[in-house]
C-alpha positions as CSV (number, residue, x, y, z in Angstrom):
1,X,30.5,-126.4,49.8
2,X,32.1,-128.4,52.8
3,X,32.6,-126.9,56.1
4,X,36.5,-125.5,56.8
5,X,37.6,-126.1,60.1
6,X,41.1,-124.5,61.7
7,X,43.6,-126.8,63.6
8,X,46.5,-125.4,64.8
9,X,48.1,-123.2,62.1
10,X,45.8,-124.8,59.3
11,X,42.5,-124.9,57.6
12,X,40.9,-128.4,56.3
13,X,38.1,-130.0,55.9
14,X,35.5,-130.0,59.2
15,X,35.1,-133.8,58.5
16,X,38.7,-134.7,59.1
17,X,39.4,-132.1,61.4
18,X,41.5,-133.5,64.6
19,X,44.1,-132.9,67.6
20,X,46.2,-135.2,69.1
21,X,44.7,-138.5,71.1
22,X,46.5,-137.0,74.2
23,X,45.3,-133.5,73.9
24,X,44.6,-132.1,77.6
25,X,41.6,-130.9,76.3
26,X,40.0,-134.7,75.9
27,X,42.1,-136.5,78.9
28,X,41.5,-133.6,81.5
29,X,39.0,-130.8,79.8
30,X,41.9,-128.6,80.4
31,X,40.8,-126.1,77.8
32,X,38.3,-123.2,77.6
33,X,36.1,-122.0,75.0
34,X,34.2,-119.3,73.1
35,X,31.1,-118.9,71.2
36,X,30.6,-116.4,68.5
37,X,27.5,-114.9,67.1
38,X,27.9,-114.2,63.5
39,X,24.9,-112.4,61.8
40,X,25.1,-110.5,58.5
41,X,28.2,-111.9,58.6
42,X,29.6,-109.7,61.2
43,X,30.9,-111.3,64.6
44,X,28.6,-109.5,67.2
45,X,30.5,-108.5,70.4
46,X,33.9,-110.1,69.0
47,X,36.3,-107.7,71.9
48,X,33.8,-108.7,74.7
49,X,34.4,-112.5,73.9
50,X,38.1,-111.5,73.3
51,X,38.1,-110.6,76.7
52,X,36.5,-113.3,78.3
53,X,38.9,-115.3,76.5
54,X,42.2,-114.1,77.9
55,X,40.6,-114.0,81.5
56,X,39.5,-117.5,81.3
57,X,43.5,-118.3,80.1
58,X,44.7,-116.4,82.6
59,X,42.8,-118.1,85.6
60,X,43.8,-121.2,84.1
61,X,47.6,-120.4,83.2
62,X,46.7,-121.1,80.0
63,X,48.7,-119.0,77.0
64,X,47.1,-117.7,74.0
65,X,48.3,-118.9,70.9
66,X,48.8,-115.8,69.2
67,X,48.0,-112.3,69.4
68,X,44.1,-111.1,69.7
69,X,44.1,-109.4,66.4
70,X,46.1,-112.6,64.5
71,X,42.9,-114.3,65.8
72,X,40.6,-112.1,64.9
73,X,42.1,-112.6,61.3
74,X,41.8,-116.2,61.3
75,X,38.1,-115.9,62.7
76,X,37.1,-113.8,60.2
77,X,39.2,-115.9,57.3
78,X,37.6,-119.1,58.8
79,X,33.5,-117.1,58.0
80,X,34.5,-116.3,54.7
81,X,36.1,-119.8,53.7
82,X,32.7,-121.4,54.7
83,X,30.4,-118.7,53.4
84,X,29.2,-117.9,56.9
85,X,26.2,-115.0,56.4
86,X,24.4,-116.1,60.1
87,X,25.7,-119.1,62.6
88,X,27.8,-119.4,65.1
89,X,31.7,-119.9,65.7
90,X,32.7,-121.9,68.4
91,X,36.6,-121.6,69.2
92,X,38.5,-123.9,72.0
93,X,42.0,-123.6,73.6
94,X,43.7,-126.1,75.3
95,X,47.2,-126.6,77.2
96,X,48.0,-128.5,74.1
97,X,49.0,-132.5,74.3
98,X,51.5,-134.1,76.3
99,X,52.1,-137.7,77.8
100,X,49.3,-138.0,80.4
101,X,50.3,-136.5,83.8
102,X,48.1,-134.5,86.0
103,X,50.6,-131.9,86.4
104,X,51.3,-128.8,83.8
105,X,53.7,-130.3,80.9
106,X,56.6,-128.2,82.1
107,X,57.1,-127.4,78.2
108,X,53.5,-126.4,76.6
109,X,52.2,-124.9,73.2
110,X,48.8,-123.9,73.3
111,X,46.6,-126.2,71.0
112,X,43.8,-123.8,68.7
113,X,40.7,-125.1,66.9
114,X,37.7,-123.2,65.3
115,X,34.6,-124.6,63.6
116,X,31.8,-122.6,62.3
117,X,28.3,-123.4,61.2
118,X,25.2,-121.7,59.7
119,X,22.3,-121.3,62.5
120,X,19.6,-118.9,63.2
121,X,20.3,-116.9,65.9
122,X,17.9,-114.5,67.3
123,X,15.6,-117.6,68.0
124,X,13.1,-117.2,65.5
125,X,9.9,-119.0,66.5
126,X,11.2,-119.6,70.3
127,X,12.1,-115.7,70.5
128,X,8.4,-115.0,69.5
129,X,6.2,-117.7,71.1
130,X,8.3,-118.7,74.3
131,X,9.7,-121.6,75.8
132,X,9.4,-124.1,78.7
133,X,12.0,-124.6,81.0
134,X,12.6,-127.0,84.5
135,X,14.9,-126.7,87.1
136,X,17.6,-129.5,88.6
137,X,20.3,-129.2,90.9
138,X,23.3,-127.7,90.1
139,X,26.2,-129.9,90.3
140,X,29.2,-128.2,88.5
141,X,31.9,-127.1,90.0
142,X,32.8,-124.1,92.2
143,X,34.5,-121.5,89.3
144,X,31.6,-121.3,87.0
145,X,32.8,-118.4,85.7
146,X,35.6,-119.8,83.6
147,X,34.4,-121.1,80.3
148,X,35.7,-123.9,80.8
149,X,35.1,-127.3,78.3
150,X,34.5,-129.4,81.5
151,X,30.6,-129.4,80.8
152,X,29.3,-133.1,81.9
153,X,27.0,-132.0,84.2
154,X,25.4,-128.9,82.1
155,X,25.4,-131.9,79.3
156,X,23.4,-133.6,81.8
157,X,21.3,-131.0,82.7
158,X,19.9,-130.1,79.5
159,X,19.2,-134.0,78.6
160,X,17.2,-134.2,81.6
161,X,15.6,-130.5,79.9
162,X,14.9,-132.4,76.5
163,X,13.7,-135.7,78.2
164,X,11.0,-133.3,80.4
165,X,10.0,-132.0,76.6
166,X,11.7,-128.5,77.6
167,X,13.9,-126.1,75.8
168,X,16.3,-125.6,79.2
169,X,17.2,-126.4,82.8
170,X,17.6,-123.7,85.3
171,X,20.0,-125.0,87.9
172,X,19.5,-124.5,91.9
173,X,22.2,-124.7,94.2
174,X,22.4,-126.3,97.5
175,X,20.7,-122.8,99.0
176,X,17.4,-123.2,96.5
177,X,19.0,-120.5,94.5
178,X,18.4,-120.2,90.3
179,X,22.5,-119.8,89.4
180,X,21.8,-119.8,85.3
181,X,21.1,-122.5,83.1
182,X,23.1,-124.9,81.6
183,X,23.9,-122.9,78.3
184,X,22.1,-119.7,78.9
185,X,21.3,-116.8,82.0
186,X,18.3,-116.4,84.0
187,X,16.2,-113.4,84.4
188,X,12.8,-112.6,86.4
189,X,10.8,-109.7,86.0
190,X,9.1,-109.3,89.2
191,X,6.4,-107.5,90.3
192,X,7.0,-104.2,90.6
193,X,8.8,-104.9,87.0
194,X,11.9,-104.9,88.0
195,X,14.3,-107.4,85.8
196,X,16.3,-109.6,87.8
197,X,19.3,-111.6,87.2
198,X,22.2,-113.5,89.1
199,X,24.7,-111.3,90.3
200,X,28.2,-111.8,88.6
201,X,30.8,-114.2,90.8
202,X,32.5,-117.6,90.5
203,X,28.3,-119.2,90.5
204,X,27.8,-118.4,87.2
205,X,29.1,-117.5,83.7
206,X,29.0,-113.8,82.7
207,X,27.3,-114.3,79.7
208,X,28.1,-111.7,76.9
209,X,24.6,-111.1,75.8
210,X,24.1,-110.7,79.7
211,X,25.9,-108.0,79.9
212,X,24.7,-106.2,76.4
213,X,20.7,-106.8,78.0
214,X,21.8,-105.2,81.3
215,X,23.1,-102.1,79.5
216,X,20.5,-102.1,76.8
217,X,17.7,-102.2,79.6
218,X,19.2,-99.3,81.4
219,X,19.7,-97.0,79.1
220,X,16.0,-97.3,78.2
221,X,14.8,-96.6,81.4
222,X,14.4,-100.7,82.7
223,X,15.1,-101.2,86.2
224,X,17.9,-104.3,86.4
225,X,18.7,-105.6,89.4
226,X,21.6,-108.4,89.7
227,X,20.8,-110.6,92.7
228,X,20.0,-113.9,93.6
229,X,16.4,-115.6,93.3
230,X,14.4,-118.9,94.2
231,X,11.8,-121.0,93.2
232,X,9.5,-119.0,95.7
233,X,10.2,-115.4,93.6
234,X,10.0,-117.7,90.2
235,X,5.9,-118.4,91.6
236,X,5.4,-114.6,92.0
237,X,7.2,-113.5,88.6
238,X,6.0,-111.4,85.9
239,X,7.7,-112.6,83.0
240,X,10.5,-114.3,82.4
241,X,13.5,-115.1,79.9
242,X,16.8,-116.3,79.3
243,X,19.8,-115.1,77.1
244,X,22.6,-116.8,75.1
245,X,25.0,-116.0,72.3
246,X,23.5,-118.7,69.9
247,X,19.7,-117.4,71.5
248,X,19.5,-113.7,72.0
249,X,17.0,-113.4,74.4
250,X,13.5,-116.1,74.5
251,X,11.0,-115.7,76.8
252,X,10.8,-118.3,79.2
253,X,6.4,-119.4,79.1
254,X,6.9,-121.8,82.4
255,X,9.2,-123.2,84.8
256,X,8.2,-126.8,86.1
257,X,4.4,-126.2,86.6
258,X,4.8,-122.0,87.1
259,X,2.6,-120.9,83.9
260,X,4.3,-117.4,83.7
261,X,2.7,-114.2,82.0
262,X,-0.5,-116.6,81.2
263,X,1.6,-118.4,79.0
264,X,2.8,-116.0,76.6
265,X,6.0,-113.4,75.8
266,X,5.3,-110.5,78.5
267,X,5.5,-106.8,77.5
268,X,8.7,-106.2,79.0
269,X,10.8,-109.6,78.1
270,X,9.4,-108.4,74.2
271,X,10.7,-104.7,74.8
272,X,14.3,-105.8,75.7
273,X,14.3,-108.6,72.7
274,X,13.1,-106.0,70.4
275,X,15.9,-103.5,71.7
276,X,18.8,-106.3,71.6
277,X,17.8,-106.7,68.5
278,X,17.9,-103.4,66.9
279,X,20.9,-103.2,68.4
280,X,22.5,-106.0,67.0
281,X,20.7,-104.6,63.6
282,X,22.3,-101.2,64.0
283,X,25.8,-103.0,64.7
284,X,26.6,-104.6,61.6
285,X,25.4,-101.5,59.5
286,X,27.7,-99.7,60.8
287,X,31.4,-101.3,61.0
């Protein structure tokens, strides 16, 4: 079966999918977007990204397009049109077109696209057996917590990543700080085992599986601490990992030339991957 896309009010085929040549979203990336988890055919965290969403419009004076539960429907109409059991669904908004003009089109109508595609999330040999990342400067701009489609330098960023023969780049700021990586969050475990990520703020994205991991972890007695952390705490850590929708959680094996937990999945990076996991699991048996 072909791939069903939605533009703006209708399905059609993915491979004549399109928006207008003067859509903000490709003159100005004046648009944000979402990325859903689907697995067992069940959207994981679906209110979470929801309200992600809307804040990202908001900070943007963006408007949505039509009411959170009419786009849940379409969502969930767009998995079953293309069969979706586990994948992703990636969903963008954009001020719509309008003759070219840096300025906000005094009149605008919200432009809405959704694609969806089969994956694998959860990782499956990366979640078990690790991955390499490297670091780069981070040169995006200073409201990194809008999910905003303006994504040259994380593009960049992870092609310098696959170039190096590594799954992601960690980015440091102008301070030597780790912010997050270009599609993913950051975590240490340190060593008093103590799991460490970026505190929430304009430097980084709040991720959505973040936030789960942080909760999960704490109810079952894991020590989470949300602060800052350098190059110098990455050569002293534990373990470490990252977290994504389309990812779960993967341990992170080394960073640059920092072997980390002799190479392998530590104990506690495992623990919390097993947990999100029976979580997610549990989920979709139950709704």
């Amino acid at each position: 079966m072909s791939r069903i896309a939605y533009v703006n009010g209708q399905y059609m085929s993915h491979g004549i999918a399109a928006i207008h040549i003067e859509d903000r979203a490709t003159q100005f990336a004046d648009a944000v977007y979402e990325v859903f988890a689907v697995f067992a055919c069940k959207i994981i965290d679906a209110d979470l990204h929801y309200d992600r969403l809307e804040r990202s419009l908001a900070a943007l004076e963006i408007e949505m397009p039509m009411s959170r539960r009419a786009l849940q429907l379409v969502i969930e109409d767009l998995i079953n049109r293309n069969r979706l059991k586990d994948g992703i669904c990636y969903l963008q908004i954009s001020r719509g077109s309008a003759p070219r003009n840096h300025a906000f089109p005094k009149s605008q109508r919200s432009s809405l696209t959704i694609t969806a595609k089969t994956t694998r999330p959860g990782s499956g040999e990366i979640g078990k057996n690790g991955v390499r990342v490297i670091t780069t400067s981070d040169q995006r701009w200073t409201r990194r917590d809008i999910k905003s489609v303006s994504l040259l330098p994380n593009v960049l960023a992870k092609e310098e990543a696959v170039k190096a023969g590594a799954f992601e780049a960690w980015l440091v700021d102008d301070d030597g700080v780790i912010t997050e990586g270009s599609h993913s969050n950051a975590w240490l475990v340190d060593e008093s085992e103590t799991v460490i990520t970026h505190q929430e703020g304009h430097k980084i994205l709040s991720g959505i599986t973040r936030n789960r991991v942080i909760a999960i972890a704490r109810r079952n007695g894991i020590k989470v601490i949300e602060t800052s952390f350098t190059m110098a705490d990455v050569e002293k850590a534990k373990e470490a990992f990252l977290t994504s929708t389309s990812s779960f959680v993967v341990p992170v094996v080394r960073i640059d030339q920092n072997i980390i937990a002799q190479g392998e999945p530590g104990p506690i990076t495992n623990r919390i991957r097993e947990l999100y996991l029976r979580e997610v699991h549990d989920f979709v048996q139950t709704i």
